[in-house]
N, CA, C and O atoms as a GROMACS GRO file, in nm:
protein
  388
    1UNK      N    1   2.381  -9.917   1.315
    1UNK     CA    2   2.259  -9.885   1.384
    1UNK      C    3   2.219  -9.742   1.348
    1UNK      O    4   2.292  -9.644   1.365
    2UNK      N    5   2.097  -9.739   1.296
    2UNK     CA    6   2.053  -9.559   1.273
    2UNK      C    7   1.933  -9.533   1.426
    2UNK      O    8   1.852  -9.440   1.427
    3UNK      N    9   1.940  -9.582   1.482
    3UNK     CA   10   1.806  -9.520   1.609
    3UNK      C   11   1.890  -9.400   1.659
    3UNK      O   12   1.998  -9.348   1.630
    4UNK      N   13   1.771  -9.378   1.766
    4UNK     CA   14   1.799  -9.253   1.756
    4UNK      C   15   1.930  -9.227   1.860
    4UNK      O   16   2.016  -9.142   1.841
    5UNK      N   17   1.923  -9.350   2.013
    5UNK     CA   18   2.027  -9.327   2.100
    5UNK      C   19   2.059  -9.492   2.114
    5UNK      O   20   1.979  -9.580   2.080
    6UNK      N   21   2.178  -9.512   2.163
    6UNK     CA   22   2.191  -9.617   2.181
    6UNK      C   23   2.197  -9.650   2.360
    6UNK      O   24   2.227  -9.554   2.430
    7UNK      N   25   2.171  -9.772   2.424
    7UNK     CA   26   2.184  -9.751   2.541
    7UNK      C   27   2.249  -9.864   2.611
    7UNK      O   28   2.249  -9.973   2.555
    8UNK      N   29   2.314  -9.847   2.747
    8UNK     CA   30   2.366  -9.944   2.802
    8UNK      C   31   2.336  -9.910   2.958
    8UNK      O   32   2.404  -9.843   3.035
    9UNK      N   33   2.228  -9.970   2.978
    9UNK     CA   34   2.155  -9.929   3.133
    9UNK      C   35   2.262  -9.905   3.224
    9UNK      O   36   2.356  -9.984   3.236
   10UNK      N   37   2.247  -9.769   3.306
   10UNK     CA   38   2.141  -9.669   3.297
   10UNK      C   39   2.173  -9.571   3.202
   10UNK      O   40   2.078  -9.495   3.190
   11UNK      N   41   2.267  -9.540   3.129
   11UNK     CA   42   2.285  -9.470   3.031
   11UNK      C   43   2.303  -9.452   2.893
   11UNK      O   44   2.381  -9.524   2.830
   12UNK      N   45   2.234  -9.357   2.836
   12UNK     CA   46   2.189  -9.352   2.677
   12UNK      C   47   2.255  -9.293   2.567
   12UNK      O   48   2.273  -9.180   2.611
   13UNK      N   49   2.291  -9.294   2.482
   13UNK     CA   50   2.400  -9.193   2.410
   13UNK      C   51   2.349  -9.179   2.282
   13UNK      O   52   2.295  -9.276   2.228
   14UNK      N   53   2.359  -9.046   2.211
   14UNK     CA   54   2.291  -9.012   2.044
   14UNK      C   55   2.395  -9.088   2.002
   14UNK      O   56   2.510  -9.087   2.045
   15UNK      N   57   2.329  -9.182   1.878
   15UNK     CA   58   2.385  -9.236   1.773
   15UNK      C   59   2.412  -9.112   1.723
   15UNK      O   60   2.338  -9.014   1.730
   16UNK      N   61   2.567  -9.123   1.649
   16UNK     CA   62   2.626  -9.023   1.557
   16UNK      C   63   2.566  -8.976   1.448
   16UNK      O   64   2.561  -8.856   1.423
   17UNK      N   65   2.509  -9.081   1.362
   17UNK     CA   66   2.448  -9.103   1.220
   17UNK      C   67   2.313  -9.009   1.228
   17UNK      O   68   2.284  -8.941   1.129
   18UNK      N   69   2.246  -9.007   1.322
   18UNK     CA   70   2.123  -8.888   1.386
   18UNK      C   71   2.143  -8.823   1.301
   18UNK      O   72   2.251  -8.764   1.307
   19UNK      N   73   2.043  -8.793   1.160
   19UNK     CA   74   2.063  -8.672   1.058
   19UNK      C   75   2.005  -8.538   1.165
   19UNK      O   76   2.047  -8.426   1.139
   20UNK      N   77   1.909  -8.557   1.282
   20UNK     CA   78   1.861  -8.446   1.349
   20UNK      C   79   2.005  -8.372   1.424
   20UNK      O   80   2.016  -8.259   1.472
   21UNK      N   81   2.069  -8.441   1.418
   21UNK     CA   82   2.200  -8.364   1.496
   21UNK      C   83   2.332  -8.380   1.382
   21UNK      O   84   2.443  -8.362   1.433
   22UNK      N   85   2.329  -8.406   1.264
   22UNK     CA   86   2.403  -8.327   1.172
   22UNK      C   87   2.345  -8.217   1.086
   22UNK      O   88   2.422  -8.151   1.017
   23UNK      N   89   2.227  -8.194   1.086
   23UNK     CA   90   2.178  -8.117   1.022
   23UNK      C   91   2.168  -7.940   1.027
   23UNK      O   92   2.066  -7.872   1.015
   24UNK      N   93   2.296  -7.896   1.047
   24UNK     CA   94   2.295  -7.763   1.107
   24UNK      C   95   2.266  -7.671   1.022
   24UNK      O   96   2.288  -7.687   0.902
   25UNK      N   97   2.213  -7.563   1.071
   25UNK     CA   98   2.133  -7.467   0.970
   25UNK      C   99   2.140  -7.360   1.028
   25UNK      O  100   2.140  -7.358   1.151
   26UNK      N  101   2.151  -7.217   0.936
   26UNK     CA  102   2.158  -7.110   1.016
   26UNK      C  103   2.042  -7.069   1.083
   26UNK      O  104   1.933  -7.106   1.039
   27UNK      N  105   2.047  -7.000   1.178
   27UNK     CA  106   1.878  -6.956   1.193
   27UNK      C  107   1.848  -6.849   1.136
   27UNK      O  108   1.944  -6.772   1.147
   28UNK      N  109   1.769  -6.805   1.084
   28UNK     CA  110   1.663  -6.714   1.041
   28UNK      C  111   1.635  -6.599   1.076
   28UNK      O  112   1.515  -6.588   1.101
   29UNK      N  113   1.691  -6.511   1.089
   29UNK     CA  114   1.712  -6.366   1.121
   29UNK      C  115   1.542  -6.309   1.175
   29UNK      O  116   1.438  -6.332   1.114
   30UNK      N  117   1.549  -6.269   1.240
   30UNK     CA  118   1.402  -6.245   1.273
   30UNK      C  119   1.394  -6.134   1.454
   30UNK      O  120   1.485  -6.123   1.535
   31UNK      N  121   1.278  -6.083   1.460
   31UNK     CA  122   1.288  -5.973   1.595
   31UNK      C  123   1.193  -6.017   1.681
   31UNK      O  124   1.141  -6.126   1.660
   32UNK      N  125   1.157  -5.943   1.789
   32UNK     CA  126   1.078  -5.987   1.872
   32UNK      C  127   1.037  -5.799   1.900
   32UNK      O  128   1.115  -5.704   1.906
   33UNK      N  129   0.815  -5.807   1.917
   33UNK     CA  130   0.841  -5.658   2.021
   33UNK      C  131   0.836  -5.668   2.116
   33UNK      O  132   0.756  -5.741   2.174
   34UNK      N  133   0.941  -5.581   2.183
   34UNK     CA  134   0.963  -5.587   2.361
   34UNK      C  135   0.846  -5.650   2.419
   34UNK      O  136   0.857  -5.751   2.489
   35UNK      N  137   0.679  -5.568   2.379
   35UNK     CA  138   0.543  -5.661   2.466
   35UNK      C  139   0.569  -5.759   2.422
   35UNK      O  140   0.458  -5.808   2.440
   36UNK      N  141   0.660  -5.890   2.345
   36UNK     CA  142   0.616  -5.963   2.360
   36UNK      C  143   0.705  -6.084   2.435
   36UNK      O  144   0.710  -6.204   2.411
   37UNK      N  145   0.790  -5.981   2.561
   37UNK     CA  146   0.892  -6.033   2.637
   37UNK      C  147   0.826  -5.967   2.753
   37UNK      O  148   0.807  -5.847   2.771
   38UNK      N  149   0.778  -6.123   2.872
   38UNK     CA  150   0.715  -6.088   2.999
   38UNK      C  151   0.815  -5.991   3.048
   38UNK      O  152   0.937  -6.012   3.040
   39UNK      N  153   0.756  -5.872   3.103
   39UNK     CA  154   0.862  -5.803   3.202
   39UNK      C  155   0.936  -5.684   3.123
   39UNK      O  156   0.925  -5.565   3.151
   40UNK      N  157   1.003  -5.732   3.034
   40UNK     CA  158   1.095  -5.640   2.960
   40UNK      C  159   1.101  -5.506   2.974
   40UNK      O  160   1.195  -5.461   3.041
   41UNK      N  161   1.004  -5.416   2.915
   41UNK     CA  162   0.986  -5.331   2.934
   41UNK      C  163   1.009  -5.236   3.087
   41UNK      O  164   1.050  -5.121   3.097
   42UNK      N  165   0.975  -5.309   3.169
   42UNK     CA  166   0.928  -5.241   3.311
   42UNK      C  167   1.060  -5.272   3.372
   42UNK      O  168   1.086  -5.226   3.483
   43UNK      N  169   1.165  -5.364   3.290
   43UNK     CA  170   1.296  -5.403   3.350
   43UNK      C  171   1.392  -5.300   3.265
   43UNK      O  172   1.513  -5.282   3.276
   44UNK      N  173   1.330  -5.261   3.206
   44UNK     CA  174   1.434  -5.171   3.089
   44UNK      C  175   1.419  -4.988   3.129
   44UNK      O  176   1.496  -4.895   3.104
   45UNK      N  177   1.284  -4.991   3.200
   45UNK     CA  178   1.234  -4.882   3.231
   45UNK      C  179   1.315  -4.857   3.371
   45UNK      O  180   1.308  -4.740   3.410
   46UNK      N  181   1.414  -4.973   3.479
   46UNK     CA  182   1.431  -4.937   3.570
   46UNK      C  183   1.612  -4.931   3.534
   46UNK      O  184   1.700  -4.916   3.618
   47UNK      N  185   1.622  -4.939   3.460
   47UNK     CA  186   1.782  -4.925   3.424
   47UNK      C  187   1.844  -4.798   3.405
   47UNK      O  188   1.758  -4.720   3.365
   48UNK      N  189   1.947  -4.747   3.415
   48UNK     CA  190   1.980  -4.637   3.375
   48UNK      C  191   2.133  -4.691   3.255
   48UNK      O  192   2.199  -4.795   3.266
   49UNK      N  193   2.149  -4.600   3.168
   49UNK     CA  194   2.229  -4.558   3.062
   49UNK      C  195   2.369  -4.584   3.104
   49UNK      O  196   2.411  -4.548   3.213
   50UNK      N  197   2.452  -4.658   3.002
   50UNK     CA  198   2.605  -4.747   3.047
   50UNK      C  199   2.667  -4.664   3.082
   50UNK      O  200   2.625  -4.565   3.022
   51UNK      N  201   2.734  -4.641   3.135
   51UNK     CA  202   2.874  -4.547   3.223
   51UNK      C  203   2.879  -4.546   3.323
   51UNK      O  204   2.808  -4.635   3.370
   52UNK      N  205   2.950  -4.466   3.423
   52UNK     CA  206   3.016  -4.419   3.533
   52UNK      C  207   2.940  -4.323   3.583
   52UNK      O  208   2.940  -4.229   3.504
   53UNK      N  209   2.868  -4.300   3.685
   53UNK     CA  210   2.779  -4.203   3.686
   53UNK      C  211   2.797  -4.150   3.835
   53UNK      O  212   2.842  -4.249   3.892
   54UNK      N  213   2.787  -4.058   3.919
   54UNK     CA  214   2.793  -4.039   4.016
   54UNK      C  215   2.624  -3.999   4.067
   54UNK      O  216   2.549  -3.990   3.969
   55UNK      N  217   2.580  -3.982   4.154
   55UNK     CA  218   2.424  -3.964   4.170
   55UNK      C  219   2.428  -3.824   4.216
   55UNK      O  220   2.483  -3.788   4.320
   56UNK      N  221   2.363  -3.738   4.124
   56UNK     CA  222   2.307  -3.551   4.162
   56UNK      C  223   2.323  -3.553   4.270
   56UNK      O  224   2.389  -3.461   4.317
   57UNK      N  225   2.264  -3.670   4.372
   57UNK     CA  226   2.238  -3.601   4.530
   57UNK      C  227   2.339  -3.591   4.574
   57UNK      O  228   2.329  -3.542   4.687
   58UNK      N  229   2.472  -3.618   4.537
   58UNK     CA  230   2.602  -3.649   4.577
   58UNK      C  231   2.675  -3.498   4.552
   58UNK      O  232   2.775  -3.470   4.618
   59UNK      N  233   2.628  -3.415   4.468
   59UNK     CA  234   2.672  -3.283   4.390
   59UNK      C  235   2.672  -3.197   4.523
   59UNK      O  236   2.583  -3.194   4.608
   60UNK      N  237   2.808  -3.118   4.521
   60UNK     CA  238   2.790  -3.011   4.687
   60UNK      C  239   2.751  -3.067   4.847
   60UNK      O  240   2.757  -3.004   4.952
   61UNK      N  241   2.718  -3.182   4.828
   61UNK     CA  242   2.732  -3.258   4.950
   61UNK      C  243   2.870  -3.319   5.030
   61UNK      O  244   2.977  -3.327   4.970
   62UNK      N  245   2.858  -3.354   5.149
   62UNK     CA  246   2.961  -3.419   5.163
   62UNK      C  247   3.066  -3.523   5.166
   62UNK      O  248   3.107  -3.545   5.280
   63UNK      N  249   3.102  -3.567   5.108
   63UNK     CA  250   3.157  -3.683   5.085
   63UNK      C  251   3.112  -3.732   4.965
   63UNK      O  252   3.110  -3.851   4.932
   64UNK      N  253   3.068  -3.611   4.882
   64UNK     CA  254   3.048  -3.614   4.725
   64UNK      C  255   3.146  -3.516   4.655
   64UNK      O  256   3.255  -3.466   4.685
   65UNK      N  257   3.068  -3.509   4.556
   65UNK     CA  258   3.195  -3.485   4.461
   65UNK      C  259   3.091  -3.214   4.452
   65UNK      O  260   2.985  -3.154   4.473
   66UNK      N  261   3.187  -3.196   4.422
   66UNK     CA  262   3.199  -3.055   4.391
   66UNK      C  263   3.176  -3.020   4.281
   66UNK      O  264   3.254  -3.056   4.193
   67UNK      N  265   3.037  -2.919   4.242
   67UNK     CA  266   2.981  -2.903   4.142
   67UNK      C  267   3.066  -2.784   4.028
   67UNK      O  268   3.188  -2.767   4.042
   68UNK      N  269   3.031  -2.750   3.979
   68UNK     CA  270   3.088  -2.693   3.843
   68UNK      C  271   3.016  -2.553   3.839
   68UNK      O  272   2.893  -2.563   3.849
   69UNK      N  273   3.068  -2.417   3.825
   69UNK     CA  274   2.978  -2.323   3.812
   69UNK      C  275   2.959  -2.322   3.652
   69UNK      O  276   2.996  -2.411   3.576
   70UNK      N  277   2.889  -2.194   3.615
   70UNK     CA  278   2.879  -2.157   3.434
   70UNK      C  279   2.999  -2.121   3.444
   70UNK      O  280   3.018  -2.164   3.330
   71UNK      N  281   3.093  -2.084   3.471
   71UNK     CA  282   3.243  -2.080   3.416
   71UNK      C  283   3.332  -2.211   3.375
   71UNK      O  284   3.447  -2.220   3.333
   72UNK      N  285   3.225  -2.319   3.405
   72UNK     CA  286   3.319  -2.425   3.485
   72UNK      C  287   3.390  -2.475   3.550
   72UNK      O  288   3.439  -2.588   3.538
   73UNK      N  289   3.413  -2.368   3.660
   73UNK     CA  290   3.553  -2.388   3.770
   73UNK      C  291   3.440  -2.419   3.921
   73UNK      O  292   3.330  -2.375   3.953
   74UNK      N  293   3.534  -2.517   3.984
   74UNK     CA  294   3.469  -2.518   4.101
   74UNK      C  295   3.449  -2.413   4.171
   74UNK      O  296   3.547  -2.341   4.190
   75UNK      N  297   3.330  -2.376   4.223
   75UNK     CA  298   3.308  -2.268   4.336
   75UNK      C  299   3.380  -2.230   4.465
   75UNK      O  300   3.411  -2.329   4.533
   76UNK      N  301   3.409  -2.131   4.508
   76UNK     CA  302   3.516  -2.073   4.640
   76UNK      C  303   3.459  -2.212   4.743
   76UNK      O  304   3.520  -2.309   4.786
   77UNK      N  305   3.353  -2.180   4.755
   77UNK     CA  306   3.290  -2.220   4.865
   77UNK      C  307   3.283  -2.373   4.893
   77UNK      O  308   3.234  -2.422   4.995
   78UNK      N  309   3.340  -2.444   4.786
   78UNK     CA  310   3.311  -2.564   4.780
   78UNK      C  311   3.476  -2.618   4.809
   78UNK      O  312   3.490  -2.733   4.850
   79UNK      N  313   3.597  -2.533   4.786
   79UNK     CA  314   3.756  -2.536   4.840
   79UNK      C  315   3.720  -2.504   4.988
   79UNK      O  316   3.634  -2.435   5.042
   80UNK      N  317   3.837  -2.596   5.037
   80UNK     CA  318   3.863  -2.596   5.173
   80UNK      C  319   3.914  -2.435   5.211
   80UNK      O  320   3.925  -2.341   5.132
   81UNK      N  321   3.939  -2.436   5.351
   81UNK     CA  322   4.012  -2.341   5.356
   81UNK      C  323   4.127  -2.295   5.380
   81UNK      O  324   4.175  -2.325   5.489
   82UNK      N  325   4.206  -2.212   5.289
   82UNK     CA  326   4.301  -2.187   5.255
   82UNK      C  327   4.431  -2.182   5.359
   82UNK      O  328   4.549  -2.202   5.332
   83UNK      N  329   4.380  -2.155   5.463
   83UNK     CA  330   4.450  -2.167   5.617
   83UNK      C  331   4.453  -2.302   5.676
   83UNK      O  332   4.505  -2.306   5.787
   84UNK      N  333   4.404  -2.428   5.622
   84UNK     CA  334   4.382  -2.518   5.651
   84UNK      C  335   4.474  -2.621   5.579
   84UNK      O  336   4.497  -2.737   5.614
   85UNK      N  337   4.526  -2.550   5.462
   85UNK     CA  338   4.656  -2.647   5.369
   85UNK      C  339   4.775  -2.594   5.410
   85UNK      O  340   4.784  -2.520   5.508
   86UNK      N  341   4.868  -2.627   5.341
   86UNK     CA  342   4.993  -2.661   5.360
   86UNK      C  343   5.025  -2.558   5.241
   86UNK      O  344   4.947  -2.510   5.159
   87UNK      N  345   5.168  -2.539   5.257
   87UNK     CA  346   5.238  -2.434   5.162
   87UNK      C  347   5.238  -2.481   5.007
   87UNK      O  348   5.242  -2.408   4.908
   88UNK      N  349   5.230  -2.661   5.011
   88UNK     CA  350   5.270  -2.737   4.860
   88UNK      C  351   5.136  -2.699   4.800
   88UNK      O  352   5.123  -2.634   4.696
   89UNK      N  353   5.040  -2.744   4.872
   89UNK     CA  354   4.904  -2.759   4.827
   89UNK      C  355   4.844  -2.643   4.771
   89UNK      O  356   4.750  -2.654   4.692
   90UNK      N  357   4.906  -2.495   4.817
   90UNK     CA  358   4.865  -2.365   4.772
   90UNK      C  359   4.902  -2.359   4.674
   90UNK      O  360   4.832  -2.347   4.573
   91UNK      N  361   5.039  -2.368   4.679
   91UNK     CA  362   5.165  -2.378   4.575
   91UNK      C  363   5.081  -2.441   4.426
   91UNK      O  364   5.060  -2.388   4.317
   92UNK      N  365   5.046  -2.583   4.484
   92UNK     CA  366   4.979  -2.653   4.364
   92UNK      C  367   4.841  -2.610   4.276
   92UNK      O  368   4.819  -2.623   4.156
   93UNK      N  369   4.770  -2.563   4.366
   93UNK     CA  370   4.611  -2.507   4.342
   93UNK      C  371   4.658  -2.377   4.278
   93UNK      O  372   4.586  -2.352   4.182
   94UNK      N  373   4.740  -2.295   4.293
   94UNK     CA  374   4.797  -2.135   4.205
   94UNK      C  375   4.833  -2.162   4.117
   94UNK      O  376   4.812  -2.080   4.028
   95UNK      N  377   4.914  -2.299   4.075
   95UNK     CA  378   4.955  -2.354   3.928
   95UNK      C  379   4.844  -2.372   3.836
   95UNK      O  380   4.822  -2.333   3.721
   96UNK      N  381   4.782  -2.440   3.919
   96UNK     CA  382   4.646  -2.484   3.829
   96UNK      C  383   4.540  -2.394   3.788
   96UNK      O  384   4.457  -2.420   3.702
   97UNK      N  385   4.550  -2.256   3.873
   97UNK     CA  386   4.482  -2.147   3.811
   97UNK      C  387   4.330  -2.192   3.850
   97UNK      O  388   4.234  -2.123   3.815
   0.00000   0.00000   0.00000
């Protein structure tokens, strides 16, 4: 049989022999411009850049993270206070310079 499916009510099945389904072919290398993908653009425009990112507003706040001066060392003001740790913890923060 060459048709195209064979059937046995209610269900239909591709004949094997179907040259439309042996006929595999590479596709054709080819682009698309973004206008001409509904949306794209305005979905690409709301994304931000792959990584790990913490959010600015989070910088010197609380329960964020502690900013960096031009020296690069965290600022006094942004360490707890020193009367408030423990002997290890001094101990540890003087190592680290």
């Amino acid at each position: 049989m060459t048709g195209v499916q064979t059937c046995a009510l209610p269900i239909c099945f591709p004949v094997t022999n179907d040259a439309r389904l042996s006929d595999a072919r590479t596709p054709t290398a080819h682009s698309h411009p973004i206008s001409d993908v509904t949306n794209l653009q305005t979905a690409l425009d709301g994304k931000q850049a792959s990584g790990n990112y913490e959010l600015t507003s989070n910088k010197n706040a609380a329960n964020g993270y502690a900013g960096l001066g031009a020296d690069g060392k965290i600022s006094l003001n942004q360490l707890p206070d020193a009367n408030a740790l423990d002997s290890e913890a001094i101990a540890f923060a003087i190592a680290l310079g």
